[in-house]
MIFIDREN-394908 format. One record per atom (N, C-alpha, C): atom name; residue in three letters; x, y, z. Coordinates in nm, 2 decimals. Each point is the difference from the previous one (the first is absolute). Layout:
<atoms>
<atom atome="CA" residu="ALA" xx="X" yy="Y" zz="Z"/>
...
</atoms>
This chain:
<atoms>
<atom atome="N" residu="UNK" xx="-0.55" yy="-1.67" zz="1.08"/>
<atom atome="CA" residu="UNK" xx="-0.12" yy="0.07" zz="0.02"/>
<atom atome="C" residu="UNK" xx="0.01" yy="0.13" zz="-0.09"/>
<atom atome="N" residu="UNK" xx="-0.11" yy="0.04" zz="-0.04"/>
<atom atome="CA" residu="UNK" xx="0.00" yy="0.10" zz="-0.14"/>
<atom atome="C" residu="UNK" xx="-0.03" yy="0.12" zz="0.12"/>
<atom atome="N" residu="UNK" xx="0.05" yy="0.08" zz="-0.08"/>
<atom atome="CA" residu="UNK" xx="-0.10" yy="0.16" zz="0.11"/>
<atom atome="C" residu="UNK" xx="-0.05" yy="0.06" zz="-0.15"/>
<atom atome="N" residu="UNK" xx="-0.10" yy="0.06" zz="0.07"/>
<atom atome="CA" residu="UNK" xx="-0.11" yy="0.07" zz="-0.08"/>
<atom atome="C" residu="UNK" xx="-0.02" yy="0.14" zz="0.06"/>
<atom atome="N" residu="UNK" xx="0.02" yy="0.12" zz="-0.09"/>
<atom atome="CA" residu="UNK" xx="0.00" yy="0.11" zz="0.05"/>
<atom atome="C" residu="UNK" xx="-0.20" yy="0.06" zz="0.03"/>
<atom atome="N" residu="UNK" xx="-0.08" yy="-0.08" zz="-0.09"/>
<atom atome="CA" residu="UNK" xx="-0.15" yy="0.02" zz="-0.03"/>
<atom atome="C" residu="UNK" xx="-0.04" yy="0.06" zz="0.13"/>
<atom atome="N" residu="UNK" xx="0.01" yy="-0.05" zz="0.09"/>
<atom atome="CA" residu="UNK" xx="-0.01" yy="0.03" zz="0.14"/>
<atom atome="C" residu="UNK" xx="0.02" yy="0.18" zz="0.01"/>
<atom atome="N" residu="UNK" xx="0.10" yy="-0.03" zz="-0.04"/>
<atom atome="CA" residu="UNK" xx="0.08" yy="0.16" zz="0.04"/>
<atom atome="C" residu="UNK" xx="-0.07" yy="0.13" zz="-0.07"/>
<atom atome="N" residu="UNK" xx="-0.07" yy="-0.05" zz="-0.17"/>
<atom atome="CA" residu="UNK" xx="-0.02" yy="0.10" zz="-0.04"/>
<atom atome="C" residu="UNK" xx="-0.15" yy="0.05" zz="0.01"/>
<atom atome="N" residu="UNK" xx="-0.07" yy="-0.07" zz="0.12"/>
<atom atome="CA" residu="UNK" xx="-0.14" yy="0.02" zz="0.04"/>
<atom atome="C" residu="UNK" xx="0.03" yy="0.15" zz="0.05"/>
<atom atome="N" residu="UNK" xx="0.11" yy="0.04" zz="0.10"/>
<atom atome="CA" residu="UNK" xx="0.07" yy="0.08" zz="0.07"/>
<atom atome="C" residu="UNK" xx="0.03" yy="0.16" zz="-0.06"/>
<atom atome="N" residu="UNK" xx="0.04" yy="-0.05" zz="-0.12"/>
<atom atome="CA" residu="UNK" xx="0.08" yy="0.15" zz="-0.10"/>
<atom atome="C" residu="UNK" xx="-0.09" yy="0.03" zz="-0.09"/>
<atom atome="N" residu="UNK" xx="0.00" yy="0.13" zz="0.04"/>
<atom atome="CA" residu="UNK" xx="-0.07" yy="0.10" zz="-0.06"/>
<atom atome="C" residu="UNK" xx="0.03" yy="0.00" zz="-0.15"/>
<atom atome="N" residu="UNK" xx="0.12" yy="0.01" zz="-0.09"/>
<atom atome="CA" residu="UNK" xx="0.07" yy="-0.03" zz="-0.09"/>
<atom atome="C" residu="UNK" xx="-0.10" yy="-0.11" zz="-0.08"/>
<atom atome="N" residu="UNK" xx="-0.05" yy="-0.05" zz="0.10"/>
<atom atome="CA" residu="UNK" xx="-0.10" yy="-0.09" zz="-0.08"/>
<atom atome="C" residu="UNK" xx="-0.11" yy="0.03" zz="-0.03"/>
<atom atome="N" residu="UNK" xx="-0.06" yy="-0.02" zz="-0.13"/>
<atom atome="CA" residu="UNK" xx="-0.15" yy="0.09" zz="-0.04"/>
<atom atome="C" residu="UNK" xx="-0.13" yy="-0.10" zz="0.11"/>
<atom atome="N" residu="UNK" xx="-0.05" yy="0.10" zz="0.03"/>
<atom atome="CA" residu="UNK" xx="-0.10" yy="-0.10" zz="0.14"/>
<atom atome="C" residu="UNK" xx="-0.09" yy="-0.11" zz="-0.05"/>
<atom atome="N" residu="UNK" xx="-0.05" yy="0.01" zz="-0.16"/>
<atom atome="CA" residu="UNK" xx="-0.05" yy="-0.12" zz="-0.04"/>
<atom atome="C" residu="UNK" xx="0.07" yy="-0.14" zz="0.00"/>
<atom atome="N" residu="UNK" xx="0.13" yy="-0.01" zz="0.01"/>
<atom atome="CA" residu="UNK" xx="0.07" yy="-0.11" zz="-0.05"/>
<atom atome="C" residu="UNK" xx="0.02" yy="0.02" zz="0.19"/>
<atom atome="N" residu="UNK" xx="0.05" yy="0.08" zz="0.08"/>
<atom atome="CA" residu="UNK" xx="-0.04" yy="-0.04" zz="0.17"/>
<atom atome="C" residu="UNK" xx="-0.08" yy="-0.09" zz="0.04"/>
<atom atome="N" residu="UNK" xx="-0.13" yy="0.04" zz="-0.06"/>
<atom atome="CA" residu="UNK" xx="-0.10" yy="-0.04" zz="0.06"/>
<atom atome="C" residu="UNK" xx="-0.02" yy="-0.15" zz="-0.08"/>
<atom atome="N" residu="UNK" xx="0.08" yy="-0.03" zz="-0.06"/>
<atom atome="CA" residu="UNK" xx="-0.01" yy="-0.15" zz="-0.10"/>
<atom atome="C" residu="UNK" xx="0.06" yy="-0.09" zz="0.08"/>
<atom atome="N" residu="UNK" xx="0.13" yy="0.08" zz="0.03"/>
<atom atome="CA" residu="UNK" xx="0.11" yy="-0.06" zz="0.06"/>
<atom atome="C" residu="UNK" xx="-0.06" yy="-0.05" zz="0.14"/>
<atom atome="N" residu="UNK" xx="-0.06" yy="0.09" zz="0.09"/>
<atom atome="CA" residu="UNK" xx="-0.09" yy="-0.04" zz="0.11"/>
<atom atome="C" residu="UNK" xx="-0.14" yy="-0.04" zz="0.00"/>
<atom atome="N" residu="UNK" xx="-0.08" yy="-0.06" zz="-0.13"/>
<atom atome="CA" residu="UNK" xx="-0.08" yy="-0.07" zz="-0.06"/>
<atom atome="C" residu="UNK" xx="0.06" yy="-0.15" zz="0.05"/>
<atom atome="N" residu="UNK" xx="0.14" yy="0.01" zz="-0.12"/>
<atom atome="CA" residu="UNK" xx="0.04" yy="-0.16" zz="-0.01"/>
<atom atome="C" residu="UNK" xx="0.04" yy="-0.04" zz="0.13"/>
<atom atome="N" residu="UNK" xx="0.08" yy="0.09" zz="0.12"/>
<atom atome="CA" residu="UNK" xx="0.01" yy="-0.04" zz="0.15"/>
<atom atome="C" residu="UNK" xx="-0.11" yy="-0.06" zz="0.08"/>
<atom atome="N" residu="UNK" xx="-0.08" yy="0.01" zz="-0.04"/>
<atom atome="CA" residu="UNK" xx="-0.13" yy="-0.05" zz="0.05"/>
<atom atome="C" residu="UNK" xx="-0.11" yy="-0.13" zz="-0.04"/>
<atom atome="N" residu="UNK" xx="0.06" yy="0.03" zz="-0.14"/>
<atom atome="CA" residu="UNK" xx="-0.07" yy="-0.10" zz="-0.08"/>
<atom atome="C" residu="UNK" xx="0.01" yy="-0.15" zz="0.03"/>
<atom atome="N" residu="UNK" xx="-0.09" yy="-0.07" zz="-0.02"/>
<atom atome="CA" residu="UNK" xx="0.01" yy="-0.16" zz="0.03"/>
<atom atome="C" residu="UNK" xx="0.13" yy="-0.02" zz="-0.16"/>
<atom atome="N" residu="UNK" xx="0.03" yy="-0.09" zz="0.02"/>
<atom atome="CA" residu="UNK" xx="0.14" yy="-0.03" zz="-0.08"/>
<atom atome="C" residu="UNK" xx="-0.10" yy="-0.04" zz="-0.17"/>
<atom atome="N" residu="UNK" xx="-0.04" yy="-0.03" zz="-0.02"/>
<atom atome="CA" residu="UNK" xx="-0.08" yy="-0.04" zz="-0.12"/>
<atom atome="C" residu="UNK" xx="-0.02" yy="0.14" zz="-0.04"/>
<atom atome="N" residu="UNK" xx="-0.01" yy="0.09" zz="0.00"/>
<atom atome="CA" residu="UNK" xx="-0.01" yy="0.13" zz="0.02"/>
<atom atome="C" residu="UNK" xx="0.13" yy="0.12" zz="-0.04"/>
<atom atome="N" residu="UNK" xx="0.06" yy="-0.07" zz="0.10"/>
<atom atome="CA" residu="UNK" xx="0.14" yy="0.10" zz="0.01"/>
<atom atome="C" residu="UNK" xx="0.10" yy="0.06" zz="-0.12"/>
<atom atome="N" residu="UNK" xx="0.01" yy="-0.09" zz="-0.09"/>
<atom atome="CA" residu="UNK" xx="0.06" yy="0.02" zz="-0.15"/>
<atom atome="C" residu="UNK" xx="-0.11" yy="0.07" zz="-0.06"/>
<atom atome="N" residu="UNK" xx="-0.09" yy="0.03" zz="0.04"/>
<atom atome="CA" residu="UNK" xx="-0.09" yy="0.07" zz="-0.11"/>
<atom atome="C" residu="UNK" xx="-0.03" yy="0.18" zz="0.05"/>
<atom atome="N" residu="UNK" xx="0.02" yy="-0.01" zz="0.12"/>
<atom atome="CA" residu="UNK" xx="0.01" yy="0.15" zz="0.03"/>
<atom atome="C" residu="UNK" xx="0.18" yy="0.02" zz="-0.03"/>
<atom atome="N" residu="UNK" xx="0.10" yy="-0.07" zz="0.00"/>
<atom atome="CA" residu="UNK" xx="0.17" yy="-0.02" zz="0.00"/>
<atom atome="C" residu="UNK" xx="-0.02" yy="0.09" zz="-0.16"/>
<atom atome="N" residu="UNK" xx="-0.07" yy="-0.06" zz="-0.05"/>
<atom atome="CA" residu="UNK" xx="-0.03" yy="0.06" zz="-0.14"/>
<atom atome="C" residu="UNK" xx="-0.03" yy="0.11" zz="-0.05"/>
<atom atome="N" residu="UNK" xx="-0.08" yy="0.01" zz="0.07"/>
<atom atome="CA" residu="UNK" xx="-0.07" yy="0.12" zz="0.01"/>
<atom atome="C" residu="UNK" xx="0.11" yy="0.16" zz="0.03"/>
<atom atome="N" residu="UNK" xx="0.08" yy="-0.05" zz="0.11"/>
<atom atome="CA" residu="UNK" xx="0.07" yy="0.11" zz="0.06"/>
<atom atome="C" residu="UNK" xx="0.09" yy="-0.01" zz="-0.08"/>
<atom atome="N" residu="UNK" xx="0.08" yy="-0.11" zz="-0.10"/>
<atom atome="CA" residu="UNK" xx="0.08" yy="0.03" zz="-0.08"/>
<atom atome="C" residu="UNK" xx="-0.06" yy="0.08" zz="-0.13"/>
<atom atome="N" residu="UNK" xx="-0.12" yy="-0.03" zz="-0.05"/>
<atom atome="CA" residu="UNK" xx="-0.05" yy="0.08" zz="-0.07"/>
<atom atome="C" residu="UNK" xx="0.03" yy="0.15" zz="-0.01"/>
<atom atome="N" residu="UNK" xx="-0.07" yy="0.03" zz="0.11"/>
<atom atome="CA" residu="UNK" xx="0.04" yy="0.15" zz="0.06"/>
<atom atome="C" residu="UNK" xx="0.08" yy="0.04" zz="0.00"/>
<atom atome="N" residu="UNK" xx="0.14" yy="-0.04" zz="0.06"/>
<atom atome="CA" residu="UNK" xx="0.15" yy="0.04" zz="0.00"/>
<atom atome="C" residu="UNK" xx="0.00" yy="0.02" zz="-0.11"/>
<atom atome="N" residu="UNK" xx="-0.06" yy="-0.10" zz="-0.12"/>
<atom atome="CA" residu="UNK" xx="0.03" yy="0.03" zz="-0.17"/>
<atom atome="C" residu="UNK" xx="-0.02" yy="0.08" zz="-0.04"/>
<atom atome="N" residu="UNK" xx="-0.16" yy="0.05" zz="-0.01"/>
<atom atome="CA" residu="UNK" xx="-0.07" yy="0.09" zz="-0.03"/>
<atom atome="C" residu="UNK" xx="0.10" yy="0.13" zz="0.07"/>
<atom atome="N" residu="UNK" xx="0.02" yy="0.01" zz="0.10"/>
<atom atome="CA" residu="UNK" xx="0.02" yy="0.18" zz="0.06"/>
<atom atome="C" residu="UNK" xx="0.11" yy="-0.01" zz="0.05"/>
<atom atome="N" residu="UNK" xx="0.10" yy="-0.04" zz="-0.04"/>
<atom atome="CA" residu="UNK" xx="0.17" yy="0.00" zz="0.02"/>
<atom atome="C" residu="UNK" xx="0.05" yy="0.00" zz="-0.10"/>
<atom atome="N" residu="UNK" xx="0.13" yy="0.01" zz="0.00"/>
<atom atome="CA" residu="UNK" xx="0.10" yy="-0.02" zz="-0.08"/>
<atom atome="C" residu="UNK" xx="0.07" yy="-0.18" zz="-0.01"/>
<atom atome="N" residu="UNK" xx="-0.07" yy="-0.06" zz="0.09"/>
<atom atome="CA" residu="UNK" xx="0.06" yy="-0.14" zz="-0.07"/>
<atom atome="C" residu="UNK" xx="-0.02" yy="-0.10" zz="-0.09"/>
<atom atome="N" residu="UNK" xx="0.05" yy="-0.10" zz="-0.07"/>
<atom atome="CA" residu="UNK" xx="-0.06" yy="-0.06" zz="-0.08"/>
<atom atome="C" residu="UNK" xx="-0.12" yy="-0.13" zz="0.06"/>
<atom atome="N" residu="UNK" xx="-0.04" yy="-0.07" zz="-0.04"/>
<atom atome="CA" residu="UNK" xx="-0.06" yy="-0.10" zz="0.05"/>
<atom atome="C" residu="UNK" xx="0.05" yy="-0.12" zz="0.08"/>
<atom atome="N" residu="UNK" xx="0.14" yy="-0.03" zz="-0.06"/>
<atom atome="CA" residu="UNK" xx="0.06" yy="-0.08" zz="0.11"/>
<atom atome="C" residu="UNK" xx="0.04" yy="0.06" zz="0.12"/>
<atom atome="N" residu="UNK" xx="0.06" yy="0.10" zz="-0.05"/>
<atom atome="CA" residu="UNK" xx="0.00" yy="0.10" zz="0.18"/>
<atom atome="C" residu="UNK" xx="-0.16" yy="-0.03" zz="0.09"/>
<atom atome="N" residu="UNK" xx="-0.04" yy="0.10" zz="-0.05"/>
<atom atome="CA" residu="UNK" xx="-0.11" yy="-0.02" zz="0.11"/>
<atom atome="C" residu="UNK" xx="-0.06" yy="-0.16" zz="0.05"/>
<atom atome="N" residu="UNK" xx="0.01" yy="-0.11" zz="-0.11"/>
<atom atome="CA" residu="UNK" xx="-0.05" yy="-0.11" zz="0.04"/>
<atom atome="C" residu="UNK" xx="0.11" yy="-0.06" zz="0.14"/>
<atom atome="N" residu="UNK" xx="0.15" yy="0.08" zz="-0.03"/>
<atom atome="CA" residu="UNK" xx="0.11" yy="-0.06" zz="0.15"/>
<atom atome="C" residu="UNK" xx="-0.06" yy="0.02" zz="0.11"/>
<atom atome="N" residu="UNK" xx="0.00" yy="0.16" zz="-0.04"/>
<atom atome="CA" residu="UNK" xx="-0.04" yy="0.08" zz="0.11"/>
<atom atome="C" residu="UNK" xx="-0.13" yy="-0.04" zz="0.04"/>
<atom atome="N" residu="UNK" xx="-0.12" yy="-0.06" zz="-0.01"/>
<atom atome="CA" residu="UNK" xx="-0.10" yy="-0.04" zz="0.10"/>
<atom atome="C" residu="UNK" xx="0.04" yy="-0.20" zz="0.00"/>
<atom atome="N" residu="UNK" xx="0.10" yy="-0.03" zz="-0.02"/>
<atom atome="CA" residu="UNK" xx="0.05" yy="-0.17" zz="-0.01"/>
<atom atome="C" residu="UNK" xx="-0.10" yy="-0.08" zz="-0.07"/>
<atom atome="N" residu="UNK" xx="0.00" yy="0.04" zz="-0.11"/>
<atom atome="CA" residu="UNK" xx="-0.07" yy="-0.10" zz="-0.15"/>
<atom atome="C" residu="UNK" xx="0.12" yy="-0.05" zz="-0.03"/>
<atom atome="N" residu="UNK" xx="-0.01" yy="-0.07" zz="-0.07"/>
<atom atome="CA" residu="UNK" xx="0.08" yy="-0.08" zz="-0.05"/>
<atom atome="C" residu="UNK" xx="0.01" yy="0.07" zz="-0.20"/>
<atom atome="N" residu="UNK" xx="0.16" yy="-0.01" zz="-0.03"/>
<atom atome="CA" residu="UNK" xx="-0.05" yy="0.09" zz="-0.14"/>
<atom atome="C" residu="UNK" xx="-0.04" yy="-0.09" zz="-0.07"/>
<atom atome="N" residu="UNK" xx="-0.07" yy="0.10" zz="-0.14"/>
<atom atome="CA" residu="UNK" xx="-0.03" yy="-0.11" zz="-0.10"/>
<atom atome="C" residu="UNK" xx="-0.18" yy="0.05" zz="0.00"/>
<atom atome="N" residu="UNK" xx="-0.03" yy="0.09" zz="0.08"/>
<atom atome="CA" residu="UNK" xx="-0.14" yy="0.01" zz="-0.05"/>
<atom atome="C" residu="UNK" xx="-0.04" yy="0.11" zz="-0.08"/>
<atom atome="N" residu="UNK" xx="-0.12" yy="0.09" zz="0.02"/>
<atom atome="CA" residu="UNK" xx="0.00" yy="0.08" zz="-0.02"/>
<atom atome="C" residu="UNK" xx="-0.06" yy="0.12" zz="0.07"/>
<atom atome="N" residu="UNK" xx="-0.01" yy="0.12" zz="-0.04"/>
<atom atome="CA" residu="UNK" xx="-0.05" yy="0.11" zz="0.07"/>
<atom atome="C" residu="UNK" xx="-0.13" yy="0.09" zz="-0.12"/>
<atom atome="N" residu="UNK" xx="-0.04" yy="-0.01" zz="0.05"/>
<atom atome="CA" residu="UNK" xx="-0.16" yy="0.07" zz="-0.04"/>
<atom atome="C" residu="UNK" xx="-0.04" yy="0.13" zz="0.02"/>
</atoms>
């Protein structure tokens, strides 16, 4: 069984609230859906942090290999 921290960083403030509220978009989301707000909040982390793209894609559980926008 995988663990996923996504959950957790709905939570932390540390996190910029647009990529929160992505994170608790895709919790909600019908599954057809869910990778596309997942994206979204990795986006974000990109944009307004210090990580690179595959970081942030871990950190909301993408799979690497995509991109960030």
């Amino acid at each position: 069984m995988a663990f996923s921290i996504a959950p957790l960083l709905i939570h932390n403030d540390a996190v910029p609230l647009e990529a929160r509220n992505a994170l608790r978009a895709a919790s909600f989301a019908p599954p057809e859906h869910r990778t596309t707000e997942l994206e979204a909040a990795a986006s974000i982390l990109y944009r307004e942090t210090d990580l690179d793209c595959s970081e942030a894609r871990e950190l909301v559980d993408l799979p690497p290999g995509g991109t960030c926008s």
